[in-house]
matplotlib code that plots the C-alpha trace (Angstrom):
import matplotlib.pyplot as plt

x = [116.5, 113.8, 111.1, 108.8, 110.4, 109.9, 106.9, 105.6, 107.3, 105.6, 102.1, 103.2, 103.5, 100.8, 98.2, 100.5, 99.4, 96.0, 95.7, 97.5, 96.0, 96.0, 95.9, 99.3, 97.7, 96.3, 92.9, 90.7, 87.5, 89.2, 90.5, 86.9, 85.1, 87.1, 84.9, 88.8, 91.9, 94.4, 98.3, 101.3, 102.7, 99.9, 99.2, 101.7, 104.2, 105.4, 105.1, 101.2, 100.7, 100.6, 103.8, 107.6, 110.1, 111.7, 109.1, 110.3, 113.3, 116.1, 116.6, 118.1, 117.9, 119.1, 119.4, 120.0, 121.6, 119.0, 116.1, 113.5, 112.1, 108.7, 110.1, 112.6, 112.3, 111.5, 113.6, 116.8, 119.3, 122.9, 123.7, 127.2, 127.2, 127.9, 127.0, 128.9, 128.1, 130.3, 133.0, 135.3, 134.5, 134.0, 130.7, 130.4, 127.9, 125.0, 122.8, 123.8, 124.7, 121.9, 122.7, 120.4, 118.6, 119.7, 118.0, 113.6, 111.0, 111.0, 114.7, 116.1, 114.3, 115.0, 112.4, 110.3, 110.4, 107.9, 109.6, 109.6, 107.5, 104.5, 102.6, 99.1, 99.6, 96.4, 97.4, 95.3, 94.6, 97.6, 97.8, 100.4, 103.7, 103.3, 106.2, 107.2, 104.1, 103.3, 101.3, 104.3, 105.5, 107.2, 108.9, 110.3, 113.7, 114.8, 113.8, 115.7, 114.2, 113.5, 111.5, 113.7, 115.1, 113.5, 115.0, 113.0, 112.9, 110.1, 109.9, 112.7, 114.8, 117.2, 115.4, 116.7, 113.7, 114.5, 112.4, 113.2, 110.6, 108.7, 105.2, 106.7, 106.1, 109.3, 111.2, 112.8, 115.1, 116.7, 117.0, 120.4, 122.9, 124.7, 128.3, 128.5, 128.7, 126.2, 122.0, 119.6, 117.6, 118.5, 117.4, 119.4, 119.3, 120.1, 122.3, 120.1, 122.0, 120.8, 124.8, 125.3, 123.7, 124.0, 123.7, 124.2, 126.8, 125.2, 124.7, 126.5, 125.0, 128.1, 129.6, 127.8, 129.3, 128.2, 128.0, 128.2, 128.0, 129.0, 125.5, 121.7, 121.7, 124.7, 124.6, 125.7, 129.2, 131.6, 132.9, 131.3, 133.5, 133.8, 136.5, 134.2, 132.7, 135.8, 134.6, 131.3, 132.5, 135.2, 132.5, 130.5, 133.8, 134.3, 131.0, 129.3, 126.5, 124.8, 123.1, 120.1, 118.3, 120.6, 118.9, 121.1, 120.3, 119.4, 122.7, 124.7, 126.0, 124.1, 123.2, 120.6, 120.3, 119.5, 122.4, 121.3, 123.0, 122.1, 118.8, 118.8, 118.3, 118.7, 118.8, 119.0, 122.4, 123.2, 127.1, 127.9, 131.1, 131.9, 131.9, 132.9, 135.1, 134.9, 131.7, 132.4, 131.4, 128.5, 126.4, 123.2, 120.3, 117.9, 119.1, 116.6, 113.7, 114.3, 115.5, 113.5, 113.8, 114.9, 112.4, 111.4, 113.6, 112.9, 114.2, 115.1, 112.9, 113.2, 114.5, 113.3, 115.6, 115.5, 117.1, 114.4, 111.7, 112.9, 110.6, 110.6, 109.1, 108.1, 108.7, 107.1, 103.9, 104.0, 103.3, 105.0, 106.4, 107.4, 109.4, 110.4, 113.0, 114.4, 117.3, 119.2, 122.1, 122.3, 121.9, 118.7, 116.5, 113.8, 110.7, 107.1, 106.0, 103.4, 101.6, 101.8, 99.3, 100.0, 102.3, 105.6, 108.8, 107.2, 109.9, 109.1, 110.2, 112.4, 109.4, 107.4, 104.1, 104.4, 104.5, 105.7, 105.1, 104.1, 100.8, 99.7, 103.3, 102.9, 104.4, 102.5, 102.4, 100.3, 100.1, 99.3]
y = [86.4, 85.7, 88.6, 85.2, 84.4, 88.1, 87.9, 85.4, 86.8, 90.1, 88.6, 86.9, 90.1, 92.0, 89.1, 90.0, 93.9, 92.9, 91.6, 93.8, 97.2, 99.5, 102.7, 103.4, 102.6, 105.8, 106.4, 104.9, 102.2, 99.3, 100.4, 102.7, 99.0, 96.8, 96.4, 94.0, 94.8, 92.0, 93.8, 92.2, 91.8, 89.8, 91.4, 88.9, 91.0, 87.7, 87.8, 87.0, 83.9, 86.2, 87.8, 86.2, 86.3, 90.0, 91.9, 91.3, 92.6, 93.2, 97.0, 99.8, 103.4, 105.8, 109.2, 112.0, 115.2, 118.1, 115.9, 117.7, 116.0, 115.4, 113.6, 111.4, 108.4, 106.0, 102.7, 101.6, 98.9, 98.0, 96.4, 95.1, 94.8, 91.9, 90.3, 91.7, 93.0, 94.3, 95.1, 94.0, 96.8, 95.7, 96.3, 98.5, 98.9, 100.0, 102.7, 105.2, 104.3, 101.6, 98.6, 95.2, 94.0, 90.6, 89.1, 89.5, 87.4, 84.0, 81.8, 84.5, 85.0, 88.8, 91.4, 92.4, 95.7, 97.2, 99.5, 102.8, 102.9, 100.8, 98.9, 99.9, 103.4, 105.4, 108.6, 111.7, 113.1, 115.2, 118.9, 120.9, 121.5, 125.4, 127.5, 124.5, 123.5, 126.1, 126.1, 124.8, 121.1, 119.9, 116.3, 115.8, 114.5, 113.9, 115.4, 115.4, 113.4, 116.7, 118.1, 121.1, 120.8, 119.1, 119.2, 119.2, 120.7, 122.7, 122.9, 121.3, 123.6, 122.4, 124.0, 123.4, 124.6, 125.1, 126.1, 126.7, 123.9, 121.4, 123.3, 126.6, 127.5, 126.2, 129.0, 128.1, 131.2, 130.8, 128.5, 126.1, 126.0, 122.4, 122.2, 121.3, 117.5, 116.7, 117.1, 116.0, 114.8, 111.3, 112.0, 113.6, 112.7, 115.1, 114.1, 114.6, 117.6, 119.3, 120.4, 117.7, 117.5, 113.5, 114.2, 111.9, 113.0, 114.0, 112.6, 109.5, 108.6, 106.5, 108.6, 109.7, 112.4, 115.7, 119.4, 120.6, 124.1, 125.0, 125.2, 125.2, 128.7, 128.9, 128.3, 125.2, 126.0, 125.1, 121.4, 118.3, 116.1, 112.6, 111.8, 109.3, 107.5, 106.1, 102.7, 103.4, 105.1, 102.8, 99.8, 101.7, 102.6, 98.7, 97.2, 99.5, 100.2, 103.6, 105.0, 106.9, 108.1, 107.9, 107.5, 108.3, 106.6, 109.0, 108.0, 108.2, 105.3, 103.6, 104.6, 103.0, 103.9, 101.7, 100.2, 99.6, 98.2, 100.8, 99.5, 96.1, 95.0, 97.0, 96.4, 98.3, 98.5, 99.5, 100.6, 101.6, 103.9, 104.0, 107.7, 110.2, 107.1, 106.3, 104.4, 100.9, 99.1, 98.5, 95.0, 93.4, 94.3, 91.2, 89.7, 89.3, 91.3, 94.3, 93.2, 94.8, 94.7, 97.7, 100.5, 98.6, 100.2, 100.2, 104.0, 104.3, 107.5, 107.2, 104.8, 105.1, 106.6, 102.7, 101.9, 98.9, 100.6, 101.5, 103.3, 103.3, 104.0, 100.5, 101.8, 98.2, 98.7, 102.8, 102.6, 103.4, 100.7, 99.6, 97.3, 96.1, 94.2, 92.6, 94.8, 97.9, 95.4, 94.9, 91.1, 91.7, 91.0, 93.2, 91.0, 92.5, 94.8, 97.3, 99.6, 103.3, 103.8, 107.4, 109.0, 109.0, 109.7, 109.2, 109.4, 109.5, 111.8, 111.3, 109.7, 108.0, 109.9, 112.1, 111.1, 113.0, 112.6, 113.6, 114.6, 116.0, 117.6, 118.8, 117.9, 116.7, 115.9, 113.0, 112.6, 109.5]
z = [78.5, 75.9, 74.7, 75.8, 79.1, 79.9, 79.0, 81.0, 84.1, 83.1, 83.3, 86.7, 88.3, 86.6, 88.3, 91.9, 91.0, 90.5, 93.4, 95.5, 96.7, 93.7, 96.0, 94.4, 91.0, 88.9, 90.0, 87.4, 87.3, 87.6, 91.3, 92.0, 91.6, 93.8, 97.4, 98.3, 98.0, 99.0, 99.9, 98.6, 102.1, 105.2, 108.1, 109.9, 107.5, 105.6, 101.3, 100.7, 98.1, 95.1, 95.9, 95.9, 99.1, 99.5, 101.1, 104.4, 105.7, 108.5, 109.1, 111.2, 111.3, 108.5, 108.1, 105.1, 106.0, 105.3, 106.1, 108.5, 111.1, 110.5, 107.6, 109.2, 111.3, 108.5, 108.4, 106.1, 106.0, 105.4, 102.3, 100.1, 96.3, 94.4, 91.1, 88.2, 85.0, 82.8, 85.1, 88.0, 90.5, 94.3, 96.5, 99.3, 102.2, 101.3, 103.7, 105.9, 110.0, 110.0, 111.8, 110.7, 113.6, 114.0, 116.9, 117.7, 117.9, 119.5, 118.3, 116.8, 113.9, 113.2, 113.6, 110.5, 109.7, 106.8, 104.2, 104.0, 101.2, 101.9, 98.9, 100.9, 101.0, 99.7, 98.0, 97.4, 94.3, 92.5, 93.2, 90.3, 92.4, 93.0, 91.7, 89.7, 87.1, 84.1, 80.8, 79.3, 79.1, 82.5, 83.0, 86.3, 86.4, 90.2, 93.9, 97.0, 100.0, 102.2, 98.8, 99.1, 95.7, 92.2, 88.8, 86.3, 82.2, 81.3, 77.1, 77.1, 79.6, 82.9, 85.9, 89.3, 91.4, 95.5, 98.6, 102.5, 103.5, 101.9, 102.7, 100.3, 96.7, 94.8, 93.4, 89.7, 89.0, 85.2, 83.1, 83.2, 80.2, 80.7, 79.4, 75.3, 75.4, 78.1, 78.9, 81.1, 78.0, 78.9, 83.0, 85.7, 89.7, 92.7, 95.3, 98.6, 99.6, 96.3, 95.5, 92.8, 89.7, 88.0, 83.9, 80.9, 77.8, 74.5, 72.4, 72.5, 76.4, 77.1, 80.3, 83.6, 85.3, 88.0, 87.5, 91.2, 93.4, 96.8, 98.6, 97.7, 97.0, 94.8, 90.8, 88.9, 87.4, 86.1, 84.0, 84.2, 87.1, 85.5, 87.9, 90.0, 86.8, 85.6, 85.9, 84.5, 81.7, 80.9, 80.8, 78.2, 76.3, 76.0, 75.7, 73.4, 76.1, 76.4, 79.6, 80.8, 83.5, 86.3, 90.0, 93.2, 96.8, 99.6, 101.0, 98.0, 98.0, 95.2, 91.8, 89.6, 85.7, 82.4, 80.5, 76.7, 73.5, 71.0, 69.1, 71.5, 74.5, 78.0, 81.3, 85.4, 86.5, 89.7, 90.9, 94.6, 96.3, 99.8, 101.5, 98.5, 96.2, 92.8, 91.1, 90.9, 87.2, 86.7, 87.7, 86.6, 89.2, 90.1, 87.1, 84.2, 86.2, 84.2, 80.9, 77.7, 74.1, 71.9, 72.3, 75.6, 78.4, 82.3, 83.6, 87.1, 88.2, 92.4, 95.5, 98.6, 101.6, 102.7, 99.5, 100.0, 96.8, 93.3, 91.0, 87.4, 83.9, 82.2, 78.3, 77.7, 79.3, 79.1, 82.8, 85.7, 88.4, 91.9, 93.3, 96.7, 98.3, 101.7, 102.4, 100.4, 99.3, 96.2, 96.4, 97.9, 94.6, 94.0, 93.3, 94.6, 91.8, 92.1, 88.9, 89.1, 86.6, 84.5, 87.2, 84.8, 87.1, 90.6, 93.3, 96.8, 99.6, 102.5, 104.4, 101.9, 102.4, 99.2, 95.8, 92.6, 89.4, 86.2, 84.8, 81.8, 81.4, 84.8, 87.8, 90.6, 94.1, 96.1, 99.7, 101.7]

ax = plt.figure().add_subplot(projection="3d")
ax.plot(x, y, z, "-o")
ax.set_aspect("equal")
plt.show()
């Protein structure tokens, strides 16, 4: 893939944002002065002209364990992996008990069922995450769907904040001391029941691996477990690649992060386990779509509970990005793209109605 190619597909989807409803978008002039604001997806629920196929989809029920339920009730889908990159490792289904729904509508054309996250959502204006924001520097680094945990560095500093309920002040405790070898420099992810921690080695960035603890409320001890990585690691040992910013699914069973050749190009990769197994390799996701040049890097920051949204930082265009797709599998390309304006690191919570981000070196929350 070209810098040009890229390029012009670049400029494609920046006219799609345009056009689209830029409710999602940083609050700024050019969204105060649109009077219309055209959505990526028709009210008949089929792509609109400025957007490609993938923003319909077949989907059942899924569900993540600590969820509450005011939260819960959104839509996911079953999915298999396939495409390979860098390795030989086999796909598993995607989500978490949801079952496609196969037949609706009139010859059994399946039902269409909007994402979780929804392209048209209008957000509120960012309040500082109490307990968590500071007057020192924050950058978020992962949240779990129910909001109940968020790991984040403050000056530089592993904090793993937790609360009882989403409507509480976080409570951060001390700061953590990672095992020598490894940070959360290069981004960290929370499994959704907050007990594993997803961290990058330092400084050479070519293994993933988890620092865990028995419940919320216990510490993070302990060595790094690099048990269910072999794969991942091995492809870096024999490729030369280097990761960052690792992004688990809310049912664990995907996990998103960029794969780089030091000082050249990168990519998203995306691996996938059944139940508690190993990582498979690493493959290619939506080949091409998130390709960048050295310096140039697309970071994985958030996916929906759907597994249907993936958020990520643009290094490109220093702005923050959506995009959607049919179904969680991982042939399902994601296509539709969306600006996030400013809000570095936005992930979503279990239900897609509150946003975080960054701001100003603080973290932030937005509610639809």
């Amino acid at each position: 893939m070209t810098r040009s190619s890229r390029s012009t597909r670049a400029l494609h989807f920046s006219e799609i944002a345009a056009l689209s409803l830029c409710a999602l978008a940083a609050s700024g002039p050019a969204c105060s002065t649109e009077t219309t604001r055209p959505s990526l997806v028709s009210a008949g629920g089929q792509p609109s002209d400025g957007g490609r196929s993938g923003s319909t989809a077949e989907s059942g029920s899924a569900d993540v364990a600590g969820a509450s339920g005011e939260e819960a009730g959104d839509s996911g889908a079953a999915g298999d992996g396939a495409g390979n990159h860098g390795g030989s490792g086999s796909g598993s289904d995607g989500g978490s008990g949801g079952t496609p729904a196969e037949v609706g509508g009139s010859g059994g054309v399946p039902d269409i069922v909007p994402a979780a996250c929804d392209p048209q959502a209008t957000w509120s204006a960012p309040a500082s995450v109490t307990g968590v924001s500071s007057a020192g520097n924050e950058t978020l680094l992962a949240l779990t769907p129910d909001e109940l945990d968020l790991a984040f560095l403050r000056d530089g500093a592993l904090y793993v904040a937790h609360r009882t309920k989403a409507e509480a002040d976080f409570a951060i405790g001390s700061a953590l001391v990672l095992p020598v070898g490894w940070s959360a420099a290069h981004g960290a992810s929370l499994s959704a029941d907050g007990t594993r921690l997803l961290v990058v080695s330092d400084p050479d960035q070519k293994k993933l691996g988890e620092w865990t603890r028995p419940n919320r409320l216990a510490a993070f001890s302990g060595a790094i477990d690099t048990s269910a990585f072999a794969a991942v690691n091995q492809d870096a040992v024999f490729t030369g690649r280097v990761y960052a910013s690792p992004t688990l699914s809310a049912a664990g069973d995907q996990l998103f992060y960029n794969s780089a050749f030091l000082d050249a190009d990168s990519t998203i990769v995306v691996s996938t386990r059944t139940g508690t197994g190993t990582w498979s390799a690493p493959r290619t996701l939506s080949g091409g779509v998130f390709d960048g040049d050295p310096g140039e890097r697309r970071l994985p920051t958030g996916v929906s509970q759907d597994g249907r949204t993936l958020f990520y930082f643009n290094e490109e265009t220093a702005k923050q990005e959506a995009r959607w797709r049919a179904s969680n599998s991982v042939d399902s390309p994601l296509y539709d793209m969306l600006s996030l304006g400013a809000r570095r690191g936005a992930t979503p919570n279990f239900a897609c109605n509150r946003l975080y981000s960054e701001s100003n070196s603080d973290v932030v929350v937005e509610k639809d």
